[in-house]
N, C-alpha and C positions, 0 to 999 in steps of 0.2 A: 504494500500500500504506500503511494506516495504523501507525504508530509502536505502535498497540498492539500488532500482530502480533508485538512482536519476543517480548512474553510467550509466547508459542505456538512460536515456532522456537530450532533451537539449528543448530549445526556437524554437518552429515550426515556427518563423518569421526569424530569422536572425543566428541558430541552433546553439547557444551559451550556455555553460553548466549553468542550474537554481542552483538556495540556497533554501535554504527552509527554512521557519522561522514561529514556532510554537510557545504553552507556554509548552509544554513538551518536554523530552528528552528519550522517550521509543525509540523503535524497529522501532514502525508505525506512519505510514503518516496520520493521520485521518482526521484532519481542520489547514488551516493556510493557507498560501502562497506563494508561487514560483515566486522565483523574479529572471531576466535577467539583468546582467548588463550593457550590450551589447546597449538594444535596450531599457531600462529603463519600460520595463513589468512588471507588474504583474496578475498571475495567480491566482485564489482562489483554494484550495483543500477544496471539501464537503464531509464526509462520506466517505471519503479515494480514490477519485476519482479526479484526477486533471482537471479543466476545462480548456481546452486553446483555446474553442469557444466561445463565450454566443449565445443563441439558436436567438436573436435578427440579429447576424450576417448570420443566417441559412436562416432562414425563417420572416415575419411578420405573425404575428400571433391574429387574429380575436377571440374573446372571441365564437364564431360558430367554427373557424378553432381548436382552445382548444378540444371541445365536439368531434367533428369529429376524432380527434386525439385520443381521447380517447377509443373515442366506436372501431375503426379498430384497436386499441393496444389490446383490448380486444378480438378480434378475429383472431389477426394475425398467431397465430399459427396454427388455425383450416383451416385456411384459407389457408397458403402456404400449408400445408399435402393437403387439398383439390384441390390446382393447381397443386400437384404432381403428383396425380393419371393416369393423364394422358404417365406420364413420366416413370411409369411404378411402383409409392408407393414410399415414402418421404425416404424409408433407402435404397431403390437400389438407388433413385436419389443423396443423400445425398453421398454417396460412389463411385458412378461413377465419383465423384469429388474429395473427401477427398482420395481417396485411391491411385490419379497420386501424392501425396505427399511423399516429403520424410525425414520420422521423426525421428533423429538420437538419443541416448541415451544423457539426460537430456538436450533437445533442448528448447530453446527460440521458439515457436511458437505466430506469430503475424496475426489476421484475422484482416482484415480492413474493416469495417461496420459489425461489431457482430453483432447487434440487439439484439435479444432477446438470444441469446448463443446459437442457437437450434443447432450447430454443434456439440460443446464439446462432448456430451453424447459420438455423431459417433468416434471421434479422441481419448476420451479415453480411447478405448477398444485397439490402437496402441501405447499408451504413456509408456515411461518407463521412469521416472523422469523426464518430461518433466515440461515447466513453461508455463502458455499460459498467453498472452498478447489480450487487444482488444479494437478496439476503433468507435466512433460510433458519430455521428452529435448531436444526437437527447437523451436529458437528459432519456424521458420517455420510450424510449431502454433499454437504460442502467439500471433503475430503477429497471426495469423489470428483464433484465439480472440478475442484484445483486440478487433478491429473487430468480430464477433460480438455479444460483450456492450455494446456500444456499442449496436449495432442492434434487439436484444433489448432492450433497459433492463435489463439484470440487471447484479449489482457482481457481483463473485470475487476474490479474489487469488490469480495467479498467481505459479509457480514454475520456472525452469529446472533439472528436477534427477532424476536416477536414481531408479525405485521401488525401488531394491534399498538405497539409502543417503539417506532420508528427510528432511530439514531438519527436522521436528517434534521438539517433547517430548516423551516420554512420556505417554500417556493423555489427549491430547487431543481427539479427535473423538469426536461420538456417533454420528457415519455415516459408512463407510468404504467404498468399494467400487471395483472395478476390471470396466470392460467393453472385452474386446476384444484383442487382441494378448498376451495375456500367454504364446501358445502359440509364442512366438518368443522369452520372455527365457529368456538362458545360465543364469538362476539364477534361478527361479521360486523356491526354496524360501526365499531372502532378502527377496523380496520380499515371500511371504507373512508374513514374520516379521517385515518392519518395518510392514505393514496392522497386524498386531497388538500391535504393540507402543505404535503412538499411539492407538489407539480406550481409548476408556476402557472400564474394567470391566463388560462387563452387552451392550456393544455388538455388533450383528448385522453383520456384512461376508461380502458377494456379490462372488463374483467369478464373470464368465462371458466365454466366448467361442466359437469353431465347433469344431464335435465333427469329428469322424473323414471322415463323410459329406458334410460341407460341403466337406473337401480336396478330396474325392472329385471332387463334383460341380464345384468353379471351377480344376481341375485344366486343363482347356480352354484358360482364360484365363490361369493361374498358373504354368502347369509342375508336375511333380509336386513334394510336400510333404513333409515328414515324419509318419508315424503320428502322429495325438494322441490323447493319452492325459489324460484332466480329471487337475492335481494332488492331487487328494482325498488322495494317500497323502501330500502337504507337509504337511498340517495336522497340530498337533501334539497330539498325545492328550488333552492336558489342556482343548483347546477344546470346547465346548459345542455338544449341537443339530448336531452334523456332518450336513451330507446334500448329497447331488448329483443333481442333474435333469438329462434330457436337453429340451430345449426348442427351439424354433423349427421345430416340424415336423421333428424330430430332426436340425437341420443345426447344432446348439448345444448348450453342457452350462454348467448353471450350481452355484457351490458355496456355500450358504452355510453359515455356522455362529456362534459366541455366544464371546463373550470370558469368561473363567470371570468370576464376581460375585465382589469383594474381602468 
């Protein structure tokens, strides 16, 4: 992580600007600590990855829950291409989403729940100096992610950190979006209010993931689900351009909408 980043980030508790305090003075962020003086935090940096969760806050985690983790880390990617086919192949689905975005020349772009990075590839082939951002709950993501972008030649900087309690500034991206899982967060409606709260003024944020019928059908493989229902009704009225799509051969619903213009 570059030292310039710290411009762009604050304290996801109380969104106060962090310091950072290393035993080097290069470029990059690699080990040390981010400290708040606000609310008397601190953060660790590992491997140039700032943590502003510990996975303890996430989940409890059973030395059985460990393995299980690991073994669906290891097949996660085969496994969403595999739930995509029905949606019609992992790059039409991947694009039916990535491409209601709109990604301006050398744009800050922020995905909230990266996971394993499988979008980049799709967004690269529209970047033109653009910087990507992303952040993610779960260490063994991100791990993952990092050798990824390795493999890909793409940079990002990653983030250990809840979409509902954001490490960003205020109005910092001009691309926001979230694909996938957000039909499982306890509080979707914070979530959506922290997307909007760092995109700057003017900006479009997509949020998608499987509709109702998608339960329906991997019910098989998953157990039964919860109803879902698109957040459309989190958004908050004074947002712009609201609309929702059902997409992926209706096994999907995507929302976007426009940050009001200052």
């Amino acid at each position: 992580m570059n030292k310039r980043i710290l411009d762009l980030i604050c304290c996801p508790n109380c969104k106060n600007p962090l310091k950072f305090y290393d035993q080097t003075d290069g470029k990059s962020i690699n080990d040390g600590e981010l400290y708040c003086e606000k609310c008397k935090r601190l953060y660790p940096v590992e491997n140039g990855i700032p943590h502003f969760v510990s996975e303890d806050e996430v989940f409890h985690f059973s030395k059985r829950a460990e393995i299980v983790r690991s073994v669906y880390l290891a097949i996660y990617t085969p496994a969403t291409n595999f739930m995509f086919l029905p949606c019609g192949g992992v790059k039409k689905a991947r694009h039916e989403v990535l491409d209601r975005l709109e990604i301006p020349e050398n744009a800050k772009i922020l995905e909230t729940g990266i996971g394993t990075g499988d979008n980049l590839p799709f967004l690269k082939e529209h970047l033109d100096g653009g910087h990507f951002f992303g952040i993610d709950n779960q260490m063994i993501m991100l791990n993952t992610c990092t050798r990824n972008l390795k493999k890909w030649n793409i940079k990002a900087d990653l983030f250990l950190s809840n979409a509902e309690d954001l490490p960003f500034r205020d109005n910092t991206f001009d691309v926001v979006f979230h694909l996938g899982a957000i039909n499982i967060f306890k509080n979707k409606k914070s979530a959506i209010d922290e997307m909007i709260r760092v995109a700057k003024p003017g900006t479009k944020i997509v949020i998608a993931d499987e509709s109702d019928k998608a339960n329906k059908y991997y019910s098989i493989f998953l157990g039964k689900q919860e109803k879902v229902v698109p957040p459309v009704d989190l958004i908050p009225s004074n947002m712009l351009d609201i609309r929702v799509d059902i997409i992926w051969r209706g096994f999907g619903y995507a929302i976007d909408f426009r940050t009001p213009r200052k």
